[in-house]
Structures are given as structure tokens and as C-alpha cells.
MOPAC internal coordinates of N, CA, C and O (Angstrom, degrees):
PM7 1SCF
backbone

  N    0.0000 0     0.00 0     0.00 0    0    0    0
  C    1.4455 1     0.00 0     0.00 0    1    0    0
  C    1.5181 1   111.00 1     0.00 0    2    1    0
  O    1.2310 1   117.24 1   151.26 1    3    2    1
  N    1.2310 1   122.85 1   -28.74 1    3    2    1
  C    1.6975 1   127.35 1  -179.47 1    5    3    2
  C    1.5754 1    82.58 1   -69.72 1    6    5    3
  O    1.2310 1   106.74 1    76.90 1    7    6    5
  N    1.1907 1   142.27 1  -103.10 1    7    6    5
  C    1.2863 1   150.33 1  -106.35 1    9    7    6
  C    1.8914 1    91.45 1   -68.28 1   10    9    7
  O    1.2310 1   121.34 1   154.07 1   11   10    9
  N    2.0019 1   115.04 1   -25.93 1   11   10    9
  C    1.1038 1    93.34 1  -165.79 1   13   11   10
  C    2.1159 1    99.17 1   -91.16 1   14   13   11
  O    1.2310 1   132.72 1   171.86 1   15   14   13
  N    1.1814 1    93.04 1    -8.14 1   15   14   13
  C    1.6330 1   101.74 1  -170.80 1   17   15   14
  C    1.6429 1    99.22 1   -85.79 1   18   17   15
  O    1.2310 1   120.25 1   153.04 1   19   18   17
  N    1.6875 1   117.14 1   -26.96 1   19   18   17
  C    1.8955 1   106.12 1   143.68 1   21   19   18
  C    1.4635 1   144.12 1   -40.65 1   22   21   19
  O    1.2310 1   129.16 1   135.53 1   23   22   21
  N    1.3996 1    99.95 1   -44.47 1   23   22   21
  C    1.5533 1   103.17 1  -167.82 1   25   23   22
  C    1.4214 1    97.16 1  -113.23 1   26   25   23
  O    1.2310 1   106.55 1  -161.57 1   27   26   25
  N    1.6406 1   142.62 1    18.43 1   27   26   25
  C    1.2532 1   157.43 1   155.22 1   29   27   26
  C    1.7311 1   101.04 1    -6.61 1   30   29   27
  O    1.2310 1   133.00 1    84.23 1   31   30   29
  N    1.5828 1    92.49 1   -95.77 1   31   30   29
  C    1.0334 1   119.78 1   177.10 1   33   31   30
  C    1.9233 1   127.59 1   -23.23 1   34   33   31
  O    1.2310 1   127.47 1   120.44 1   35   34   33
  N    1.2300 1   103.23 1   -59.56 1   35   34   33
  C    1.9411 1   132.37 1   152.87 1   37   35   34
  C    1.4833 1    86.46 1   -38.07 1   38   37   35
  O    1.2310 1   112.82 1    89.21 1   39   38   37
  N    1.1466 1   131.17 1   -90.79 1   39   38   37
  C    1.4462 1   138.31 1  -149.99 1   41   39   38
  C    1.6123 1   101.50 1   -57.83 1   42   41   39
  O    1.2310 1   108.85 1   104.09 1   43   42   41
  N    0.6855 1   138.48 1   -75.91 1   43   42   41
  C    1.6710 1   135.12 1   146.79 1   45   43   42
  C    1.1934 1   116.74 1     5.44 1   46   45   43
  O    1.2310 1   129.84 1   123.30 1   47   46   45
  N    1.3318 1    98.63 1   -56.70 1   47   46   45
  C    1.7871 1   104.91 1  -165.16 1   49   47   46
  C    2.2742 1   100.34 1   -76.31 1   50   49   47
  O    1.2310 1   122.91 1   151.08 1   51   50   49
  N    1.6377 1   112.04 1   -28.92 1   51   50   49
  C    1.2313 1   110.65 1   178.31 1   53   51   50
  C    1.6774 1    95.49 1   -62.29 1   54   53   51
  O    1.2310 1   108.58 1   144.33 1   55   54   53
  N    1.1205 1   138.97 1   -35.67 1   55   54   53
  C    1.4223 1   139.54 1  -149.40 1   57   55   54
  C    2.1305 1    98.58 1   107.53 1   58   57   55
  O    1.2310 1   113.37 1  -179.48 1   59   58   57
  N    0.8439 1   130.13 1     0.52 1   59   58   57
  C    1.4755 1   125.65 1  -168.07 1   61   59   58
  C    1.9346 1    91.93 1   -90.91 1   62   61   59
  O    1.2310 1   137.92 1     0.63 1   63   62   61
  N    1.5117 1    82.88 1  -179.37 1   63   62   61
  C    1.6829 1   105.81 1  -164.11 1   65   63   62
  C    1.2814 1   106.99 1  -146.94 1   66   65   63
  O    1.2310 1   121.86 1   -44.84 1   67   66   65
  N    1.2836 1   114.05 1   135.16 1   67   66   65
  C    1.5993 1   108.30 1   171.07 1   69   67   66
  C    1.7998 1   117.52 1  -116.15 1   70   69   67
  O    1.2310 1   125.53 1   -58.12 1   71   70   69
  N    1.3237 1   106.98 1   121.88 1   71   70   69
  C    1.3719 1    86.21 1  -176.10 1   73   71   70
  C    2.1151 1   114.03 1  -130.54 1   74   73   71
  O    1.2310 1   128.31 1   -29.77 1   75   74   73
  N    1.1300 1   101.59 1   150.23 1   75   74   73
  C    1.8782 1    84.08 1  -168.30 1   77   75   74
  C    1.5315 1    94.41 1   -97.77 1   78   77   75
  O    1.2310 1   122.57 1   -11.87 1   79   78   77
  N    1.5009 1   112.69 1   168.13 1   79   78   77
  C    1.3817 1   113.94 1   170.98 1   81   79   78
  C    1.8267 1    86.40 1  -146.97 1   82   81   79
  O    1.2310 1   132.51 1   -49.31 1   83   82   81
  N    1.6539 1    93.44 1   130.69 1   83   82   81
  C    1.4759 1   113.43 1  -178.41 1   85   83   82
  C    1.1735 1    99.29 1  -115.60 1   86   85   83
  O    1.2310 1   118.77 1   -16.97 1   87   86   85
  N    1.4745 1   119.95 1   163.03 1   87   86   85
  C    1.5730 1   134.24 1   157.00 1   89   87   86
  C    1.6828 1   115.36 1   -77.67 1   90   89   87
  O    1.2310 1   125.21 1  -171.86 1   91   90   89
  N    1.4000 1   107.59 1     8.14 1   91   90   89
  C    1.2766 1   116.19 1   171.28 1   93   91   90
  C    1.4716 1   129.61 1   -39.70 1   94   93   91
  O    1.2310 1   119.57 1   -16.26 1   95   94   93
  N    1.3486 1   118.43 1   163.74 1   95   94   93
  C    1.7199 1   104.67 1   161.67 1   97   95   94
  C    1.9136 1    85.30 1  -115.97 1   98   97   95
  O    1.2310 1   143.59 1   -25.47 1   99   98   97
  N    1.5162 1    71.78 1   154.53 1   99   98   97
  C    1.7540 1   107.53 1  -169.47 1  101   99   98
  C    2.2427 1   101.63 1   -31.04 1  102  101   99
  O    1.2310 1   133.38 1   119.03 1  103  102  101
  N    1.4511 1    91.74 1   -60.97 1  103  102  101
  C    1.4380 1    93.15 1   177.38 1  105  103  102
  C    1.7142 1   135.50 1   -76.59 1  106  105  103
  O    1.2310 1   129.54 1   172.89 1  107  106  105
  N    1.5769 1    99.22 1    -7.11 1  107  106  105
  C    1.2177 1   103.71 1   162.60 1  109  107  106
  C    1.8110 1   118.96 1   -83.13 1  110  109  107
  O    1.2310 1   117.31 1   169.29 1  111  110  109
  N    0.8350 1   122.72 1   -10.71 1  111  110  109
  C    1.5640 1   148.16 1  -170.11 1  113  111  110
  C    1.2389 1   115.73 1   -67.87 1  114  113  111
  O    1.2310 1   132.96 1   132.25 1  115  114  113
  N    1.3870 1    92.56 1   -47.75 1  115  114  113
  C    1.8264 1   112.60 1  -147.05 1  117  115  114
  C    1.6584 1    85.18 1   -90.89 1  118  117  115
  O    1.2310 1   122.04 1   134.90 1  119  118  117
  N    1.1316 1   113.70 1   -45.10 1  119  118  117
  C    1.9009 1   108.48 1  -179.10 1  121  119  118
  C    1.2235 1    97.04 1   -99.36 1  122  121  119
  O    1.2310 1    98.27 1  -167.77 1  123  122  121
  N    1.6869 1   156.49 1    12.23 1  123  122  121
  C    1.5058 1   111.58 1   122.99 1  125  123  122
  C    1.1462 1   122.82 1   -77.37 1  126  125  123
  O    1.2310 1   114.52 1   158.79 1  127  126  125
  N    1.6291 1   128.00 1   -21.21 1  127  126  125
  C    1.5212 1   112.06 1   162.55 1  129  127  126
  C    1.0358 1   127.25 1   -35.71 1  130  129  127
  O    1.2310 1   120.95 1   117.68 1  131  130  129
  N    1.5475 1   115.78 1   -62.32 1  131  130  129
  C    1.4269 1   137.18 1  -159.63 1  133  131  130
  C    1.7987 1    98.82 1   -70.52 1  134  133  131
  O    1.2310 1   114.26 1   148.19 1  135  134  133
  N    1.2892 1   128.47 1   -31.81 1  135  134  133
  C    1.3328 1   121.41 1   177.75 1  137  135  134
  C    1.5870 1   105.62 1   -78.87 1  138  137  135
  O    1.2310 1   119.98 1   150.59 1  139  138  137
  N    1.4117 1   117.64 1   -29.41 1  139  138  137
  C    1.6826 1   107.73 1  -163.05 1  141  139  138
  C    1.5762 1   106.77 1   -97.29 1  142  141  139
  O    1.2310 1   122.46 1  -174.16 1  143  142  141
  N    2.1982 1   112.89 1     5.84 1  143  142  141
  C    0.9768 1   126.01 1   165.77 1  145  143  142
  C    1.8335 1   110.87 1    71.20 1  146  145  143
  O    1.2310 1   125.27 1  -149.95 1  147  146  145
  N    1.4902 1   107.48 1    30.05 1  147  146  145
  C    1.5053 1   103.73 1  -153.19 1  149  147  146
  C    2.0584 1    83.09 1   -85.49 1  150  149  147
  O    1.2310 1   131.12 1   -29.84 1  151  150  149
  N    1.7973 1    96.14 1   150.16 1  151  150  149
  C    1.1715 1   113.10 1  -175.28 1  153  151  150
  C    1.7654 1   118.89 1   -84.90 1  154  153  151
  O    1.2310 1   126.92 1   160.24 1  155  154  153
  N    1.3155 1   104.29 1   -19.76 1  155  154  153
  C    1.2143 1   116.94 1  -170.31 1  157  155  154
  C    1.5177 1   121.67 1  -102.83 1  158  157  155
  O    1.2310 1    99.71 1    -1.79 1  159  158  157
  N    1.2181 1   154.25 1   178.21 1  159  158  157
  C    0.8894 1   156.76 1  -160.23 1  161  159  158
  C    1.8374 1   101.23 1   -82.70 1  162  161  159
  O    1.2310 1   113.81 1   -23.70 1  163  162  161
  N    1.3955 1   129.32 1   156.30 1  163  162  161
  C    1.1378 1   156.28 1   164.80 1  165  163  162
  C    1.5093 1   127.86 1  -124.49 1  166  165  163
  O    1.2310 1   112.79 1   -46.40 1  167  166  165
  N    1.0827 1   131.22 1   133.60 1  167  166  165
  C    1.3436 1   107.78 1  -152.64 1  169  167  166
  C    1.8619 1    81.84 1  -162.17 1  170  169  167
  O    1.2310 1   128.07 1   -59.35 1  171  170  169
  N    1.1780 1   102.07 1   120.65 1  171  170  169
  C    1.9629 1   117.61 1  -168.13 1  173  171  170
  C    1.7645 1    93.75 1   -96.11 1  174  173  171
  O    1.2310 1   132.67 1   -28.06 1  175  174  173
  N    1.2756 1    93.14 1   151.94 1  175  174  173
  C    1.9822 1   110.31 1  -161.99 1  177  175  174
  C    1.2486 1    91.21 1  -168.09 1  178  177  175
  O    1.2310 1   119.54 1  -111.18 1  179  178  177
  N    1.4645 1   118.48 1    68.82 1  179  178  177
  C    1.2699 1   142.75 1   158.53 1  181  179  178
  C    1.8556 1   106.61 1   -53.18 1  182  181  179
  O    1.2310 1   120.61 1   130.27 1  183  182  181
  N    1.3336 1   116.45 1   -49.73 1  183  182  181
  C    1.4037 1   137.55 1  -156.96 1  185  183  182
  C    1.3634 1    91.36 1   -69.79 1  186  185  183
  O    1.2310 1   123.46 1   146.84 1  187  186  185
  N    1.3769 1   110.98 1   -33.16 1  187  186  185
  C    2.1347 1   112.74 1  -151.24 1  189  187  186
  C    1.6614 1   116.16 1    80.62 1  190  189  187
  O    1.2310 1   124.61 1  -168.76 1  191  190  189
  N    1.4426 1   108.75 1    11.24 1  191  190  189
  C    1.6041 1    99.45 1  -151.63 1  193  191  190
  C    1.6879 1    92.49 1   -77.92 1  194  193  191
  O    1.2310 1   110.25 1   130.37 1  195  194  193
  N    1.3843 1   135.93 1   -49.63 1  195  194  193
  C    1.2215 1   119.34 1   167.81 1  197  195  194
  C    1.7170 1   133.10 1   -71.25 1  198  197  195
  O    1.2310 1   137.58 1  -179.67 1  199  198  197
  N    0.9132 1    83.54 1     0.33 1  199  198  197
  C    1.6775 1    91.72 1  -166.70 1  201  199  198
  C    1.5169 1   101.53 1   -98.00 1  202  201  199
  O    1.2310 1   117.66 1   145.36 1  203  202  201
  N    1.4460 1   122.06 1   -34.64 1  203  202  201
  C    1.7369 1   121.27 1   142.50 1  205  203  202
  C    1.5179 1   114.82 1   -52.85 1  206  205  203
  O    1.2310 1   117.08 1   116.49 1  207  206  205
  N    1.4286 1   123.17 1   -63.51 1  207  206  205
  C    1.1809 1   112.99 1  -166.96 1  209  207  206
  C    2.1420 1   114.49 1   -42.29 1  210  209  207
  O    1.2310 1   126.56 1   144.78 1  211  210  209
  N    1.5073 1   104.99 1   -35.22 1  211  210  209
  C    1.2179 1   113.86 1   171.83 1  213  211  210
  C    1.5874 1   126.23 1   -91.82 1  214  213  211
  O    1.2310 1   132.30 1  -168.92 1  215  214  213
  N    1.6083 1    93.85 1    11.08 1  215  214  213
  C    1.6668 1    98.73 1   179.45 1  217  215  214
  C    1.4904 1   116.32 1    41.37 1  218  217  215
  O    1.2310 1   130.34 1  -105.26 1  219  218  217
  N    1.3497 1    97.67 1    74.74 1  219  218  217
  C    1.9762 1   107.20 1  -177.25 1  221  219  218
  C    1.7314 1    87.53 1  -127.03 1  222  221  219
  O    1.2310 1   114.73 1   177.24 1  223  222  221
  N    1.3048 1   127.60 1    -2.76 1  223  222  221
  C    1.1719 1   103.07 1  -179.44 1  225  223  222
  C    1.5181 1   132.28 1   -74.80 1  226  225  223
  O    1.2310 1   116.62 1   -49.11 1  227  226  225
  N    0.9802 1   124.03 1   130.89 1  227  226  225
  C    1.6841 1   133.18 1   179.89 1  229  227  226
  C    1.8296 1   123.59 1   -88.15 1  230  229  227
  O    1.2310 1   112.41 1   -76.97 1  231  230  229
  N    0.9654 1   131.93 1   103.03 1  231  230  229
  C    1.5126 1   104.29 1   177.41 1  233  231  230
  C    1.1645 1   102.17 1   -97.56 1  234  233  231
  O    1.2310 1   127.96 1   -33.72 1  235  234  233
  N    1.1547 1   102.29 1   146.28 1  235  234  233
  C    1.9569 1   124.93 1   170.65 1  237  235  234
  C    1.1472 1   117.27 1   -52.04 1  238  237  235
  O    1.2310 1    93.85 1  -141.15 1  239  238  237
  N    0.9744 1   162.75 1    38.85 1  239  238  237
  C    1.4278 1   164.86 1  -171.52 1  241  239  238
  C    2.0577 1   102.77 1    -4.40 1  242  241  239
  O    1.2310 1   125.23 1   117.32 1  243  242  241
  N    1.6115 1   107.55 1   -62.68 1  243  242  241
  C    1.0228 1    96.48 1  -167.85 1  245  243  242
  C    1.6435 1   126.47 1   -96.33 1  246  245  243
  O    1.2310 1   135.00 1   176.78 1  247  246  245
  N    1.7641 1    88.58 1    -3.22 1  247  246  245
  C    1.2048 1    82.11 1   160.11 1  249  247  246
  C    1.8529 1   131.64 1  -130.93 1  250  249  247
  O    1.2310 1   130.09 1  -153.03 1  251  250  249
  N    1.2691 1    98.14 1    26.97 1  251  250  249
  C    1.1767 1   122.60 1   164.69 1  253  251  250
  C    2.0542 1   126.57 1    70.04 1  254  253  251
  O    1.2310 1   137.03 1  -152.38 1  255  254  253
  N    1.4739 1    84.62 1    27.62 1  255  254  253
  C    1.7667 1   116.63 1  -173.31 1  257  255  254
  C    1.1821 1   117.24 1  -106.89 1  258  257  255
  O    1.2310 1   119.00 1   -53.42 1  259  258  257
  N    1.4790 1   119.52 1   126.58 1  259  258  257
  C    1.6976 1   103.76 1   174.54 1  261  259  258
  C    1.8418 1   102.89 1   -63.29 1  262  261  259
  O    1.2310 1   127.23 1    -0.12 1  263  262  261
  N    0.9420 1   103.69 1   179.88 1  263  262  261
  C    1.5617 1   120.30 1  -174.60 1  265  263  262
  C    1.8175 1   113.69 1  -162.32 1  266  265  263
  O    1.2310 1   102.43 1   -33.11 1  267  266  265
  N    1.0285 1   149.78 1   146.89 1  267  266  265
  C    1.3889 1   148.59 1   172.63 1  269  267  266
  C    1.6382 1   109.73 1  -101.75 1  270  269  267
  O    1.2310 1   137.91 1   -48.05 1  271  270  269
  N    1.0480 1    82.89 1   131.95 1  271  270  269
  C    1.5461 1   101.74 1  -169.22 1  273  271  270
  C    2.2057 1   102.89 1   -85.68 1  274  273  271
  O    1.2310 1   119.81 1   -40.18 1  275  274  273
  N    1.0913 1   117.96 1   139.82 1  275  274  273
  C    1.2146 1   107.26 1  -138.54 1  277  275  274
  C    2.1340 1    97.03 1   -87.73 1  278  277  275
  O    1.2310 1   119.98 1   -39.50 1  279  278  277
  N    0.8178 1   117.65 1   140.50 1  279  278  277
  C    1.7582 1   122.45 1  -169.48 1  281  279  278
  C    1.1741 1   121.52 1  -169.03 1  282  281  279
  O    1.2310 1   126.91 1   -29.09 1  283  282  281
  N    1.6597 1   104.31 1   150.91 1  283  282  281
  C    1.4996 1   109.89 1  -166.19 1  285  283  282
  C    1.5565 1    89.50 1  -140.03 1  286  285  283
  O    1.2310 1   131.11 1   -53.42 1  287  286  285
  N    1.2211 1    96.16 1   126.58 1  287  286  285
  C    2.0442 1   104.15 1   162.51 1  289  287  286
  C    1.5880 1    98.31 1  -122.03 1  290  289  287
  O    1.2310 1   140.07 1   -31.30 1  291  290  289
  N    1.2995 1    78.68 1   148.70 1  291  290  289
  C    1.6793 1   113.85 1  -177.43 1  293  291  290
  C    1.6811 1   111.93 1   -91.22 1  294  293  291
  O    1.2310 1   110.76 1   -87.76 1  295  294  293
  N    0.9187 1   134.99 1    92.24 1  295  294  293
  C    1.8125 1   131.22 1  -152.26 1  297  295  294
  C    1.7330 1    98.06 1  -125.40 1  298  297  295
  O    1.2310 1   132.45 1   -66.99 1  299  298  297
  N    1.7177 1    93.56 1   113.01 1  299  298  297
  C    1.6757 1    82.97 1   165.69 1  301  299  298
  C    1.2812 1   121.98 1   -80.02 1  302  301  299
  O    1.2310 1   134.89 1    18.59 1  303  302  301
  N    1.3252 1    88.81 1  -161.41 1  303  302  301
  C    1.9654 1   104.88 1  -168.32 1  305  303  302
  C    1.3687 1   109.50 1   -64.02 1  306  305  303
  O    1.2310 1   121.45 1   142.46 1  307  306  305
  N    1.4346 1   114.83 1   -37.54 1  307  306  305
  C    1.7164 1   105.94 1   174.96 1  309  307  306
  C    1.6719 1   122.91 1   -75.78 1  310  309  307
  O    1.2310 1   127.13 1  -163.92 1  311  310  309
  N    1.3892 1   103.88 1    16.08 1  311  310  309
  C    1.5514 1   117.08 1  -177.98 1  313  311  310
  C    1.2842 1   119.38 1    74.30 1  314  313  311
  O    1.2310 1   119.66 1  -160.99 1  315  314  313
  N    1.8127 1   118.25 1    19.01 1  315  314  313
  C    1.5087 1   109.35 1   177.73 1  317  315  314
  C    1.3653 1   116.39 1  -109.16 1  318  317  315
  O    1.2310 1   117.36 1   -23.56 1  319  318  317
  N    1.3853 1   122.62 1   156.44 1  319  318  317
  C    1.5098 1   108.65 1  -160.97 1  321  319  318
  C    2.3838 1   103.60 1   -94.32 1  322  321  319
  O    1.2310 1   142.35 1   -40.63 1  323  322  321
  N    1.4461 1    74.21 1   139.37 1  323  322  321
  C    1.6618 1    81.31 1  -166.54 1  325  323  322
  C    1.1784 1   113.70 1   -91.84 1  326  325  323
  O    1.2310 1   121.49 1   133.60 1  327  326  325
  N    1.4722 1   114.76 1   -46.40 1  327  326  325
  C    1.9670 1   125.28 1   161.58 1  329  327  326
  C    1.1082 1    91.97 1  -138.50 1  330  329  327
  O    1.2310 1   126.68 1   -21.42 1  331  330  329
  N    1.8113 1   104.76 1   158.58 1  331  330  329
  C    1.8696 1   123.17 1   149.47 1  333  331  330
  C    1.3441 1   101.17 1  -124.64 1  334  333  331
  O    1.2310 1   126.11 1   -11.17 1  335  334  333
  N    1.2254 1   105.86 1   168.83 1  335  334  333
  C    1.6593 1   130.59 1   153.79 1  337  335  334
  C    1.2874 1   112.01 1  -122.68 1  338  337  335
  O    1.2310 1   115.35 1   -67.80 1  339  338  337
  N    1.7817 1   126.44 1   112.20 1  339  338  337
  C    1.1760 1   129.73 1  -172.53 1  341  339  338
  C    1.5638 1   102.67 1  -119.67 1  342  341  339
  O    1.2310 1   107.99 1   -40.21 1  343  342  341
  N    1.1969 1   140.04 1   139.79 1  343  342  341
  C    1.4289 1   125.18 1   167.26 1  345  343  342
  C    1.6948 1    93.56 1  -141.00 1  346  345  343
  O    1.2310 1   127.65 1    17.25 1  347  346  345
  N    1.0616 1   102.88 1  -162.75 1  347  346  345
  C    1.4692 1   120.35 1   164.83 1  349  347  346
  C    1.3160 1   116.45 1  -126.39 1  350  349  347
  O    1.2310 1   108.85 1  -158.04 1  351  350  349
  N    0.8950 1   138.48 1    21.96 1  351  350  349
  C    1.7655 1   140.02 1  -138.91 1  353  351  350
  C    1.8662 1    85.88 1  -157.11 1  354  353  351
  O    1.2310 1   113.72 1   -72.42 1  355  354  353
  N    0.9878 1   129.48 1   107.58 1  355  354  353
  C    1.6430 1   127.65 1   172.80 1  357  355  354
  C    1.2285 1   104.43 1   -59.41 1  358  357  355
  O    1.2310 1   117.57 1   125.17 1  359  358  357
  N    1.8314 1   122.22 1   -54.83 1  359  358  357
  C    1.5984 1   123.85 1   166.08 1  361  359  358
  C    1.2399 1   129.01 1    -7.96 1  362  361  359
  O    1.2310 1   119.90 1   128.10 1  363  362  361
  N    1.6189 1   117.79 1   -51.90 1  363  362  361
  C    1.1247 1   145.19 1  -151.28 1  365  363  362
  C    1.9250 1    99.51 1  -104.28 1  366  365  363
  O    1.2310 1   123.62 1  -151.61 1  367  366  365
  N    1.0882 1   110.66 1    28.39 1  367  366  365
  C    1.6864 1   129.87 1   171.55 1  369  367  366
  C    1.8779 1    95.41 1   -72.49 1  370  369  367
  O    1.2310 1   130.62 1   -40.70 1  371  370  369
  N    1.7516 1    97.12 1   139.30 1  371  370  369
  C    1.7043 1   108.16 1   156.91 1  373  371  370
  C    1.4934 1   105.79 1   -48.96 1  374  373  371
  O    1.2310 1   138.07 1   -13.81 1  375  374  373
  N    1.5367 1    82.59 1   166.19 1  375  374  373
  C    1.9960 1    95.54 1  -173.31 1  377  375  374
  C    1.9131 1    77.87 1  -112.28 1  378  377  375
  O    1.2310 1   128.69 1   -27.37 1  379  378  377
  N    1.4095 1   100.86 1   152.63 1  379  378  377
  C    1.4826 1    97.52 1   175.06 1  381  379  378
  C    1.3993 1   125.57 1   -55.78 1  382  381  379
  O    1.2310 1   124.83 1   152.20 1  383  382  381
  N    1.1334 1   108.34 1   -27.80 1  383  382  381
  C    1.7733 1   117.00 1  -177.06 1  385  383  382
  C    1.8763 1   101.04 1   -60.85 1  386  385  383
  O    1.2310 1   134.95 1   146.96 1  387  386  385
  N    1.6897 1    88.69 1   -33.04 1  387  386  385
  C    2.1362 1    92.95 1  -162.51 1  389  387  386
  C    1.9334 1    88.90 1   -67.95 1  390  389  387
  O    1.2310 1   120.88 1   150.86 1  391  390  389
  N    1.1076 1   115.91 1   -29.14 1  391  390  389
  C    1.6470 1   121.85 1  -174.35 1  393  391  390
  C    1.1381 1   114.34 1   -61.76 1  394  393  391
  O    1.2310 1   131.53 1   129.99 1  395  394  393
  N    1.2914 1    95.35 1   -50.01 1  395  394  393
  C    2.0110 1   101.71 1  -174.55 1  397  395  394
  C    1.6551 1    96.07 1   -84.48 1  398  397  395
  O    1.2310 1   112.24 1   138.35 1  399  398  397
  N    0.7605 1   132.24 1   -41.65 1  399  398  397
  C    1.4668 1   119.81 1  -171.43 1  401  399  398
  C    1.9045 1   105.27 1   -61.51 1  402  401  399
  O    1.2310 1   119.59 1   135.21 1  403  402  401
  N    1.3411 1   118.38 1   -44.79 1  403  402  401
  C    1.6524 1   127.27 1  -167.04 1  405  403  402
  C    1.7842 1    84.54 1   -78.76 1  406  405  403
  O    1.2310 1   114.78 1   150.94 1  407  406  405
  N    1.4046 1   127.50 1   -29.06 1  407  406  405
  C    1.6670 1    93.67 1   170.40 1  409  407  406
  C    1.5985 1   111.94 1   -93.44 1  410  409  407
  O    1.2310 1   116.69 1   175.09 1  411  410  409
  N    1.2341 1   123.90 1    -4.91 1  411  410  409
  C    1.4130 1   112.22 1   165.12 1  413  411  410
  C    1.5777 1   115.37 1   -81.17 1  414  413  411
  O    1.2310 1   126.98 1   166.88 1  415  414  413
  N    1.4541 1   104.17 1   -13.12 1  415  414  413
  C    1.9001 1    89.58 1   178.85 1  417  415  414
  C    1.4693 1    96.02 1   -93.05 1  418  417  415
  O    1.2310 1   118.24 1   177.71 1  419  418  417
  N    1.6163 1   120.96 1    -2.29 1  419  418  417
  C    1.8464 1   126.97 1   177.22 1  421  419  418
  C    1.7779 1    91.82 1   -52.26 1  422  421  419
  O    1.2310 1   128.37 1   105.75 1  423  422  421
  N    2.0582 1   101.49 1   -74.25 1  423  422  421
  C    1.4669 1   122.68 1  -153.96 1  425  423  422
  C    1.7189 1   101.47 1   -55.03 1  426  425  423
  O    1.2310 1   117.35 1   150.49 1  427  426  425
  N    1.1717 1   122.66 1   -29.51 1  427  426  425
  C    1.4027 1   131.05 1  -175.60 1  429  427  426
  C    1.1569 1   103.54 1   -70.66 1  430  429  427
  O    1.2310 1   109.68 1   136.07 1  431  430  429
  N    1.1332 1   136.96 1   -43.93 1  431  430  429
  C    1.5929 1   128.94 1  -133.75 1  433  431  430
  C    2.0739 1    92.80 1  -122.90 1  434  433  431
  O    1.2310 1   121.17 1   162.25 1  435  434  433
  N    1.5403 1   115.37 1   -17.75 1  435  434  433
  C    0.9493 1   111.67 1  -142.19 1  437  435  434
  C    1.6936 1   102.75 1   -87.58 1  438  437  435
  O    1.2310 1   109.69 1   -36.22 1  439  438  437
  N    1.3197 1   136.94 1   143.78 1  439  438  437
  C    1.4742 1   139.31 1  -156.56 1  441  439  438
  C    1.2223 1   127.14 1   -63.82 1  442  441  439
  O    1.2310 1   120.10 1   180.00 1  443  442  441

């Protein structure tokens, strides 16, 4: 969340948006946003209902919990998705440069 709440601003400036979707509840959300200072929108999915529709769900194997597997899609203006980065491994997160570059090949390429 730092590296994408770094290059915020950049992404903005392409016309792009960054937004997170947690398994949060609504009020747990709002005060880790507000503590981790994130610039962009947060948006709680307690239900899973979007976070299935984009197949981010993870189950725990050992401890028997769904979990979201950590991902970013790149979605233009006509609402279709252009790239993601999905892993299972949080480690394995874009570097901000990989962010700003996948929304400048978005504004370039986009219809």
C-alpha cells in the first residue's frame, strides 16, 4: 500500500486511479486507512462479492479462512481490464516505477 500511496499522485496525473478492496468491515477500514495515511480510495468487501468477481480469493490451507491474495488491475476508461498483477506472495508486489509505467502503456493504448 506505501509504494501504491507513493506514486498516487503520478497516476492521477496519467488520468488513472488507484483503489484497494479489503475483506475488511466498513469500520475497521476507515482507521487502518487513516493510520497507514493511504491517499486513495479504500473500499471494505466483507461479503467477497468483488473480490470473487476478480478471483483474488485465497484460502488458508492451514488455517481454514478465506484470505485475498494481493492484486492490482490496470482498467481503462471503458471499464475493461488492460493488465493485472496477481500473485499470492505480498513480497512479490509492483515496484512503483512497474505502476506508473503499466498506467502509461493504459493512457497510450487505451480506445
Amino acid at each position: 500500500m506505501a509504494v501504491a500511496n507513493s506514486v498516487y499522485d503520478e497516476v492521477q496525473k496519467l488520468g488513472g486511479e488507484i483503489v484497494v478492496i479489503t475483506p475488511d468491515k466498513p469500520e475497521n477500514l476507515h482507521s487502518t486507512a487513516e493510520k497507514l495515511g493511504l491517499k486513495y480510495p479504500a473500499l471494505a468487501d466483507p461479503e467477497f462479492v468483488a473480490i470473487d468477481a476478480f478471483d483474488m480469493r485465497y484460502e488458508e490451507p492451514a488455517m481454514g479462512l478465506s484470505s485475498v491474495r494481493p492484486a492490482m488491475f490496470f482498467i481503462r476508461a471503458d471499464g475493461s481490464v488492460a493488465d493485472s498483477h496477481q500473485t499470492d506472495n505480498y513480497r512479490f508486489a509492483l515496484t512503483g516505477d512497474e505502476i506508473l509505467e503499466r498506467f502509461k502503456k493504459i493512457a497510450v493504448t487505451s480506445p
